[in-house]
Each structure stands twice: as structure tokens, then as C-alpha cells.
C-alpha positions as CSV (number, residue, x, y, z in Angstrom):
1,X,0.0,0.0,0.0
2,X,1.4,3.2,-0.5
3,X,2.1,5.7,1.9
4,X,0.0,9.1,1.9
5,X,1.1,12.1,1.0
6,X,2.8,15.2,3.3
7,X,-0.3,16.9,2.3
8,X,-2.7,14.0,3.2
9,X,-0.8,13.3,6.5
10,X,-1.2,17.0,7.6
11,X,-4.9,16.9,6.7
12,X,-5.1,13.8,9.1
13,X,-3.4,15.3,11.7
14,X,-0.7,13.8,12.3
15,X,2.7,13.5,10.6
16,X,5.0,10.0,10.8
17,X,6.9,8.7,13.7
18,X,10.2,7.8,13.2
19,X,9.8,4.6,13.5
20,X,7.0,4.4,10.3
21,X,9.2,6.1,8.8
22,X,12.3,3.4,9.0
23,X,9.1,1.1,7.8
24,X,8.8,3.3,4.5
25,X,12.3,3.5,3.8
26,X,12.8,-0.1,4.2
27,X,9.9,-0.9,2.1
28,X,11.3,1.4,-1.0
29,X,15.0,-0.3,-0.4
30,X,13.0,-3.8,-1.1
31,X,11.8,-2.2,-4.2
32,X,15.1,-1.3,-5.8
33,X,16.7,-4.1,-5.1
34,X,17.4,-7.4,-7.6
35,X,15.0,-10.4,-5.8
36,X,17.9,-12.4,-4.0
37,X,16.8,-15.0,-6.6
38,X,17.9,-13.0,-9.3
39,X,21.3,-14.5,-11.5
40,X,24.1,-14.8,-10.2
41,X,22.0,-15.3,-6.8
42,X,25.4,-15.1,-4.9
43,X,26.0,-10.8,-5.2
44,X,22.1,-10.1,-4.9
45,X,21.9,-12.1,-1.7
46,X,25.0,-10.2,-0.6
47,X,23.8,-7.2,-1.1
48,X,20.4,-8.3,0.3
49,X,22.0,-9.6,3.6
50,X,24.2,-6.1,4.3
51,X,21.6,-3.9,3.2
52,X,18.9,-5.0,5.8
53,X,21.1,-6.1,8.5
54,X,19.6,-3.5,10.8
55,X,20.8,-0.3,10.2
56,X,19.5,3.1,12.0
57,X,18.5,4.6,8.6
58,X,19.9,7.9,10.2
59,X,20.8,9.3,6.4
60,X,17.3,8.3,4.2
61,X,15.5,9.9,7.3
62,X,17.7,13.0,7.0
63,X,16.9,13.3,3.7
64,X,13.1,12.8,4.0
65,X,13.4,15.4,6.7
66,X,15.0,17.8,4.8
67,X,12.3,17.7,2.5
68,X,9.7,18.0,5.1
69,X,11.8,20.7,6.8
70,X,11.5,22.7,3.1
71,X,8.0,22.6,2.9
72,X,7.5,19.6,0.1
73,X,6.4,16.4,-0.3
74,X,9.0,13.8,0.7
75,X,7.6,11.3,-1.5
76,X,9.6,12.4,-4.9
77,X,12.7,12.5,-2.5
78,X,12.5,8.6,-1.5
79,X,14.2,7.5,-3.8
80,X,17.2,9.9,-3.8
81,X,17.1,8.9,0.3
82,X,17.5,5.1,-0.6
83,X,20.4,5.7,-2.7
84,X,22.2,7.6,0.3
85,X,21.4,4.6,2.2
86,X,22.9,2.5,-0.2
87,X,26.3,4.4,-0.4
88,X,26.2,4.0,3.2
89,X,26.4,0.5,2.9
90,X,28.6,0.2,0.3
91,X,30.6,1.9,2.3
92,X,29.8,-0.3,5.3
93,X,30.9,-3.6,3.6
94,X,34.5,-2.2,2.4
95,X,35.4,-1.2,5.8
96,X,34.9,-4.4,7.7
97,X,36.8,-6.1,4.8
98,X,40.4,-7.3,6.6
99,X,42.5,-4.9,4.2
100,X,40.7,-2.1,6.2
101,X,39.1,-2.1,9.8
102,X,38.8,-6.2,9.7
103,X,35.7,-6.6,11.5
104,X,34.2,-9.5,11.9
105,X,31.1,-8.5,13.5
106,X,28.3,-5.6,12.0
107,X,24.9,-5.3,13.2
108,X,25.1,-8.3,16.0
109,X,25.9,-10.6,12.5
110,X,28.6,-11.9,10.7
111,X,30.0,-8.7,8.3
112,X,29.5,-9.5,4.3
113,X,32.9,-11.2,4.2
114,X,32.9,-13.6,6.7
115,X,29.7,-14.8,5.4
116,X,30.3,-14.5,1.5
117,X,34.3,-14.2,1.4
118,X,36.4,-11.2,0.8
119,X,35.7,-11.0,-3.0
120,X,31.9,-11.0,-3.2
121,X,31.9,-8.6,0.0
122,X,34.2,-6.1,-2.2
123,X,31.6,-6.9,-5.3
124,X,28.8,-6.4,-3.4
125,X,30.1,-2.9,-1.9
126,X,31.0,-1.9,-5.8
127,X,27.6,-3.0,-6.7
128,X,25.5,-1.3,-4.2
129,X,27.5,2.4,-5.0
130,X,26.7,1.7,-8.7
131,X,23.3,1.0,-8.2
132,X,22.9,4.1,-5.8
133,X,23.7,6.2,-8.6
134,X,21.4,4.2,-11.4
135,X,18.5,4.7,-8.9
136,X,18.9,8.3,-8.9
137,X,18.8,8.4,-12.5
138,X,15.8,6.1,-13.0
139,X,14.2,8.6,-10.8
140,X,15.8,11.8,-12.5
141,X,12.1,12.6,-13.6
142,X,11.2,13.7,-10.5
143,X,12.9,17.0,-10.1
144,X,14.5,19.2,-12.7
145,X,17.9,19.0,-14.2
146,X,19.4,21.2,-12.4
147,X,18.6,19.5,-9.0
148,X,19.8,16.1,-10.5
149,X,23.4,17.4,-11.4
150,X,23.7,19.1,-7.8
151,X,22.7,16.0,-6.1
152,X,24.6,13.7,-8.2
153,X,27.8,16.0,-7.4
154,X,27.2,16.5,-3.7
155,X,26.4,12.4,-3.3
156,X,29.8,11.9,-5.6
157,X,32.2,14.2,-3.7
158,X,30.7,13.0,0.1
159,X,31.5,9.8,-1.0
160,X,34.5,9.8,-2.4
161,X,38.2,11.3,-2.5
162,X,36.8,14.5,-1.1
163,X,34.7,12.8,1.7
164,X,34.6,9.4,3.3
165,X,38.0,7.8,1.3
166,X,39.6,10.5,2.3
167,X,38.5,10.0,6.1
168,X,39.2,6.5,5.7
169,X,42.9,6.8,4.2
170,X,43.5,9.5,7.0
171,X,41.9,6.9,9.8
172,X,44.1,3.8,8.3
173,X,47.6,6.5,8.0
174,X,46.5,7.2,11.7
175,X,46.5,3.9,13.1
176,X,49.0,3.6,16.1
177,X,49.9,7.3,15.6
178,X,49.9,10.5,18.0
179,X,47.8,12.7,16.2
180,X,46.5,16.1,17.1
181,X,42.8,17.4,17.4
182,X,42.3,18.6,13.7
183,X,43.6,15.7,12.2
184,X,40.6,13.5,14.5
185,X,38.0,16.6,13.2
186,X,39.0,15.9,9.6
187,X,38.6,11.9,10.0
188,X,35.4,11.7,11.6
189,X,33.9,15.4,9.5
190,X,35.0,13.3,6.1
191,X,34.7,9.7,7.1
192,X,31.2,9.7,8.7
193,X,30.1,13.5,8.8
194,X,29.9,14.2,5.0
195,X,27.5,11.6,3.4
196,X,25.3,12.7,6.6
197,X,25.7,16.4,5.9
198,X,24.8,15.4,1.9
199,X,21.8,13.8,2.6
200,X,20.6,16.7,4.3
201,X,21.3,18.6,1.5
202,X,19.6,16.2,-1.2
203,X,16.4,16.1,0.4
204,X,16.7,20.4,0.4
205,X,17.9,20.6,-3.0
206,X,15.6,18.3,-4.7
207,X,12.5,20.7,-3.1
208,X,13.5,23.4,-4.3
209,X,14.7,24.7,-1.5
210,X,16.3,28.6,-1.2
211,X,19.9,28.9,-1.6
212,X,19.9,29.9,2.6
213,X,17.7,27.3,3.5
214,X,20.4,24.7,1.9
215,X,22.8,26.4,4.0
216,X,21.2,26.1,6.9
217,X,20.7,22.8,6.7
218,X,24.4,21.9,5.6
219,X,25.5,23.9,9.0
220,X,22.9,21.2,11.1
221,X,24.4,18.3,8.6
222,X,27.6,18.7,9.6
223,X,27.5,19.5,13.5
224,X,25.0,16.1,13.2
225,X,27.5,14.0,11.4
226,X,30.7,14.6,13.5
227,X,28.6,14.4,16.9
228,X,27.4,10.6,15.5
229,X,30.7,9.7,14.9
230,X,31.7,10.8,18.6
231,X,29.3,9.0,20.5
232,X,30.1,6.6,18.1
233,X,33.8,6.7,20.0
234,X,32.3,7.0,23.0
235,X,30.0,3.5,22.8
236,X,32.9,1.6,21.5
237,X,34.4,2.4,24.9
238,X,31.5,2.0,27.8
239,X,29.5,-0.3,25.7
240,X,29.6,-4.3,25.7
241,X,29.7,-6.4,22.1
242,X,26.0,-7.2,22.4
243,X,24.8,-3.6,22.9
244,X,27.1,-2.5,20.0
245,X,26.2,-5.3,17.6
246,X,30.1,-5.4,17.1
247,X,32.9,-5.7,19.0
248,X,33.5,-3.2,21.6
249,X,36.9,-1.8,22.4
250,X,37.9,-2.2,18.8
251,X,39.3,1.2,18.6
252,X,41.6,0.9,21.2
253,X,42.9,-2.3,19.9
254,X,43.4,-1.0,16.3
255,X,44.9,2.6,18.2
256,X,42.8,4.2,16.2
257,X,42.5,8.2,16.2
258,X,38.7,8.7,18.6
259,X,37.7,11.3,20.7
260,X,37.7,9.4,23.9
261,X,41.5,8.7,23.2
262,X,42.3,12.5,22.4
263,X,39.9,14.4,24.5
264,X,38.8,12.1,27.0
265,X,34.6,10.7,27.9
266,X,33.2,13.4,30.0
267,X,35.1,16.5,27.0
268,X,34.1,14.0,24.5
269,X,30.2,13.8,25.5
270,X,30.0,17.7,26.3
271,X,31.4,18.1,22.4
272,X,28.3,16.0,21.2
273,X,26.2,18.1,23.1
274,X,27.4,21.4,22.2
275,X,27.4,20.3,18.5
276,X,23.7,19.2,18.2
277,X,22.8,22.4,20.3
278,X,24.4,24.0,17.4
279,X,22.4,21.7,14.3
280,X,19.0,22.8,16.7
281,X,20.2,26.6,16.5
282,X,21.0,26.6,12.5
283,X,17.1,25.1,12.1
284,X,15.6,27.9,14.3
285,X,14.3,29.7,11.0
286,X,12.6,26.5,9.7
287,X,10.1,26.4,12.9
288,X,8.1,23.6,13.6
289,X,8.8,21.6,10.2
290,X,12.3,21.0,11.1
291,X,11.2,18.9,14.3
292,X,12.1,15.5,12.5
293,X,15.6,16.3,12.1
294,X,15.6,17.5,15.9
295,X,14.5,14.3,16.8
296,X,17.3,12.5,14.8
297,X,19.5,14.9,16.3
298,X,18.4,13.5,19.9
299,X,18.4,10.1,18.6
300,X,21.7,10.6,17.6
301,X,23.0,12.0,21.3
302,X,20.8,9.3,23.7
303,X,21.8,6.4,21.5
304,X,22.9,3.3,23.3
305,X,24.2,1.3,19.9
């Protein structure tokens, strides 16, 4: 069945929890997806198996947020949101690979490689990034040309060179290094931080959103994005395996470059506080219609996992 309208909600009375909205989102990811059954079954049950392992959907409700924050109809931006998701993932799947973070653990299950081997992990990360990208263009009817390009850049340059590889390559150079407080900021604002800030944007852009409003919105992305990656740090440390899903005290293993390590808990948590105060202040203008993304932004501070 499909889901009603922004318009048709607000006539009702009452707009979507957070929760039917994950429901919505996971729905449209079934949709673009190959059926597990599909030839050769092997990469589309891959794909299948990291792509609904139980993610948070933090960056498809962004986007539909964003949208709802604008003023417009977060239906047409569905799509775009899945294909964020999907990057995500991709992105998700390379990382635990051994060459990289080497985990064997994602989501309380068995990452993509230990369960399909190190090749078809790698092939299924390649092929959920491709098909992010062919989803946005089977959906390019939606909004005009101009919206398109800008979305296709800003999703391109969050996810690559200019965003999460190059947080990744500076988190692997990092390993077992002293490294100073802007080197951490530039890992976790380009690793984790930028495909969270894009989304954001995507879901403004594709509305038509003002040139101001985008900027807004790009301010709340960012401060949202680093402060997930720090109680990110934060739960690796006072969390157990089974809360996490994965295995705790992995960063301190690995030496990785985290905020507990450089900063400390109690400095770290008051830095994810002061940041999400900050999103909330950069949505002031939007009013009421950017309480979603305030409630992500919570989400994103009380998390346990």
C-alpha cells in the first residue's frame, strides 16, 4: 500500500513517527533491489543480507526530513534517500573487509565477508555504489535538471576522494599514531560526517529549496554527522559487544585516532552536546517543520548502539 502524501498526513493530523518512517524506507530499499533470486544469486543475496542487516536509517530519514523541513512532499525524495542509504552501505561492507578495519562483527551478525568471502563482499560494496547512482537516474524525472546534477555531485564528492575515502585513508595512516585534534576533526567530518551532511542537503535541493535554507541545513548536517561519529567513539568504549552489535573496544585495539583517546569521555560527550545544540540553533528559521531532524539529532545523542 502506499504511503499518503505530506499533504494527506497533515490533513489527518498527524505527521509519521520515526519509526514508520524506517518502515517506509525499508519498504522502497526492497523495491530497488534485484530479488535475492535473481542470476548470479550469490551478489544479490549479498547485497540483500548487508543492506537489511539492521541499520539506523539515520541518512534516508535525514533526507526525508529535509524535504519536510523545506515545505514539500518527501515522496519524490525517496528515492534519492534510498540511494544515500545505499552508499552507506557500500561503504559499510568495504570497511569491515580485513585490508581495512577487519571486522568480523556488523549489526550483532557476521560482516558481508565472513559470510560470502572477501571477494563478493568487495563486489557487493561496488555494486550497491553503482546502483545508488542508477537509482537516482531512474528517478531523474522527478525533479528538474538542475537538482539532478547538484545532487549527483554533492552524493559523488561525500562519498569519495573528497569525503569518506579520504577520512578513511587518514583513519588507516592514523593507526598507532599521536595525532593532534584537527587531524581526528578531519577523519570523523569526512569519514562519517559528509554523506550525513549530503543527505541533508539532497532532500533540500531536490525541493526546491532557497539557496539559505540549503545552507542552513548543511550547517545542522555537519554538526549532526561529527557528533554521531563521537558517541560513536564513546559507545565503543562503555559499551559491551551485544549492545554495539560489534565488538566493543575495537578502537583501542586498532589505536585508532577517537575522541575518547584524544579528549577524554566526560570533553568528548559535552562536544556532542554542544554540537547538536548547534544543528538545533541553524534550524531555528525552519520552525516547527524541522522537528524530524531535531529528533534525529536527539536520537543521535541518547543512542545506546
Amino acid at each position: 500500500m502506499e504511503r499518503a502524501s505530506r499533504s494527506a498526513r497533515e490533513e489527518a493530523g498527524a505527521a509519521p513517527s520515526l519509526e514508520e518512517r524506517r518502515r517506509t524506507i525499508e519498504e522502497a530499499l526492497d523495491r530497488a533491489l534485484p530479488p535475492a533470486s535473481a542470476w548470479p544469486k550469490t551478489i544479490h543475496e549479498a547485497i540483500r543480507y548487508s543492506l537489511f542487516a539492521g541499520g539506523k536509517r539515520i541518512r534516508p530519514l535525514l533526507a526525508l526530513a529535509a524535504a519536510e523541513a523545506a515545505g514539500a512532499d518527501d515522496d519524490e525524495v525517496l528515492p534519492f534517500a534510498c540511494a544515500a542509504e545505499m552508499v552507506h552501505t557500500y561503504s559499510l561492507i568495504h570497511d569491515d573487509l580485513p585490508a581495512m578495519d577487519d571486522d568480523d562483527l556488523r549489526r550483532g551478525k557476521p560482516t558481508c565477508h565472513k559470510v560470502y568471502g572477501e571477494a563478493i563482499a568487495i563486489l557487493a560494496g561496488d555494486a550497491l555504489l553503482t546502483l545508488a547512482f542508477r537509482l537516482v537516474a531512474d528517478n531523474a524525472r522527478t525533479a528538474d535538471l538542475g537538482a539532478i546534477q547538484a545532487v549527483v555531485a554533492d552524493v559523488a564528492e561525500a562519498a569519495g576522494h573528497a569525503g569518506m575515502v579520504a577520512g578513511q585513508v587518514a583513519d588507516l595512516e592514523a593507526e598507532g599514531r599521536q595525532v593532534g585534534a584537527d587531524t581526528l576533526d578531519y577523519i570523523h567530518v569526512h569519514k562519517t560526517g559528509a554523506l550525513i551532511r549530503a543527505s541533508l542537503r539532497v532532500g533540500a535541493m531536490l525541493c526546491g529549496a532557497t539557496a539559505e535554507q540549503v545552507r542552513a541545513l548543511s550547517v545542522a548536517g555537519a554538526n549532526l554527522g561529527l557528533a554521531f561519529q563521537i558517541v560513536d567513539d564513546i559507545l565503543d568504549v562503555v559499551a559491551s559487544s551485544e549492545e554495539l552489535g560489534k565488538t566493543a573496544g575495537k578502537d583501542q585495539i586498532q589505536q585508532k585516532a577517537t575522541f575518547p583517546a584524544i579528549h577524554g569521555i566526560e570533553a568528548s560527550r559535552a562536544r556532542a552536546r554542544s554540537l547538536i545544540a548547534e544543528a538545533e540553533e541553524a534550524l531555528t528559521a525552519f520552525g516547527p517543520r524541522a522537528e524530524p531532524i531535531r529528533a534525529l539529532g536527539r536520537f543521535i545523542l541518547e543512542r545506546k548502539a
